[in-house]
C-alpha positions, 0 to 999 in steps of 0.5 A: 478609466481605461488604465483602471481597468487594465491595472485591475485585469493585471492584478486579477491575472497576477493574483491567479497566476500566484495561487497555489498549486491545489494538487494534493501530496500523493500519500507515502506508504512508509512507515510500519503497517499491522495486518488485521485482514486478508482475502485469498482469492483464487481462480483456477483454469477460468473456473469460478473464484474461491474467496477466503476471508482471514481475520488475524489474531492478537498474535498475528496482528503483532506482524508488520510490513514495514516500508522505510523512506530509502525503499527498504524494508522488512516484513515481520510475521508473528504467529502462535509457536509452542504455546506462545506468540513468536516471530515466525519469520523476518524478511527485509526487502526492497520495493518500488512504488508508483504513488500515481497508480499504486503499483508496487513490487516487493523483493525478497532474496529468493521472491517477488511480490507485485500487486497494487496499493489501494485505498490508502489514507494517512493511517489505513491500506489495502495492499494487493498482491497477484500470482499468475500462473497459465492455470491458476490466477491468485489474489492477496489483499491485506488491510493494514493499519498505520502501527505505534 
């Protein structure tokens, strides 16, 4: 009886030894991303914070941040021109994403972006970006949406 018990206690222990770890994939950030929304918000000298909400057009939602595997990327600003819908601007970058604390850094050629994502799932994304000077604190959280 007792090799019994003892076979059945080493199976037990094999079987949850060989479970698989339940620890989920931290959601990647590539692909291309379509800005619907963002809120500017800023704080001067300790002062009270003045938020705005901009809820982006057709036109502007055809803009896109787009994150490749390899840490490169571009962001591509569509906005209205003469009449029309028109790509204002095409910046590639390169960045660095901690997928543990969603810390992120966007680099330019002559810029930087740092902030944080959040809220991210398969197909949605807030992205967080900070300027902080000695008199003024500025945020930028856009929502993104997994673009076609």
């Amino acid at each position: 009886m007792k090799k019994i018990f003892l076979l059945f206690a080493t199976a037990l222990l094999f079987l949850i030894n060989c479970k698989e770890d339940e620890t989920p994939e931290p959601l990647k950030i590539d692909g291309s991303w379509k800005v619907l929304k963002m809120v500017n918000t800023t704080v001067q000298n300790g002062g009270q914070p003045l938020t705005q909400t901009f809820m982006y057009t057709d036109c502007e939602q055809m803009s896109r941040y787009v994150f490749n595997a390899d840490l490169s990327g571009k962001v591509k600003v569509q906005g209205p021109l003469n009449g029309g819908c028109q790509l204002l601007s095409d910046k590639s970058m390169v960045y660095n994403y901690n997928s543990k604390t969603g810390a992120i850094l966007i680099t330019y050629t002559a810029e930087q972006d740092e902030g944080f994502v959040t809220d991210l799932t398969a197909t949605t994304m807030n992205l967080k970006t900070e300027i902080i000077k000695p008199s003024v604190y500025e945020s930028r959280t856009y929502s993104l949406v997994k673009a076609n």
